[in-house]
C-alpha positions, -999 to 999 in steps of 0.1 A, spaced: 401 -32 -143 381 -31 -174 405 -49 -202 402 -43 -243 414 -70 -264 431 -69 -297 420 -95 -327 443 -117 -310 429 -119 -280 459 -100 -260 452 -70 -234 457 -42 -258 439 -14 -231 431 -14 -195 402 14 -179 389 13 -148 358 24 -162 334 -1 -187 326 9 -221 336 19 -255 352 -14 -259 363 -22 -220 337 -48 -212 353 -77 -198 365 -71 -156 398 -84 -147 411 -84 -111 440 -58 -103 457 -90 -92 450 -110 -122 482 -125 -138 470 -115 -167 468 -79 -163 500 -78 -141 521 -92 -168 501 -69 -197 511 -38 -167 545 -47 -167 554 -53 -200 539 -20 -208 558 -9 -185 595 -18 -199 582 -5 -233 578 26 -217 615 26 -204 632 17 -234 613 44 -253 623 68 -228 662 56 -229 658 57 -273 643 93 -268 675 104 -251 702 84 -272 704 116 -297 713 139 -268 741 115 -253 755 110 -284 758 152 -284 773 152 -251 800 122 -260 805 141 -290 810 174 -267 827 154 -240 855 140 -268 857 174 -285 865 189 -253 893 163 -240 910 166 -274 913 202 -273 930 203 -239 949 174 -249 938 144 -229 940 125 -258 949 127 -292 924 119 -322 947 89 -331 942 76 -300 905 66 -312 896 37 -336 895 45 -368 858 38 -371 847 61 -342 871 94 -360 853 85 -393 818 84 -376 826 116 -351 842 135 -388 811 127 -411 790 145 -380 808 174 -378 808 181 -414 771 176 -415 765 199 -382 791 226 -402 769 223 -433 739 230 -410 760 257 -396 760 273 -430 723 268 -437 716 286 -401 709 318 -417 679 298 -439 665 277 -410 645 293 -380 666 294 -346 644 268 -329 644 246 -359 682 247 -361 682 236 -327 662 208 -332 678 196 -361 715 196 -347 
């Protein structure tokens, strides 16, 4: 693999082609590389696992809505903290709720 370096020196790119700043040849096997591969690699996951916190957090939020209505459990039986944080986000989807009529379908659903 053909490796490009930032002004530190690290692997910032690998090609398997030369040029346009991919001059220097490492071995695929190259501890180097394998450790640059890898790391990139768990960057990669977390990203991914960020990226779909928001839509969780939407089906907890579902998920709890849902068990209090049929009475699972009550809304005192949360900490105080969590029926504060769960409140404050249904206000502010209600608000967008009233603002729906403003706001594009497909950017409604994007925002809530």
């Amino acid at each position: 693999m053909y490796v490009k370096r930032d002004t530190d020196g690290a692997i910032s790119a690998i090609s398997s082609e030369a040029g346009n700043g991919f001059s220097e040849w490492l071995a695929d096997d190259a501890r180097e590389l394998m450790e640059w591969q890898q790391g990139r690699s768990m960057k990669e996951s977390l990203q991914r696992l960020q990226g779909s916190d928001a839509h969780m957090i939407r089906v907890l939020e579902d998920l709890i809505e849902v068990l209090l209505q049929r009475g699972v459990i009550r809304i005192t039986d949360l900490p105080e903290a969590a029926v504060a944080k769960l409140n404050s986000r249904s206000a502010e989807r209600a608000k967008l709720s009233e603002l729906s009529g403003l706001i594009d379908q497909d950017e409604l659903d994007v925002l809530i």
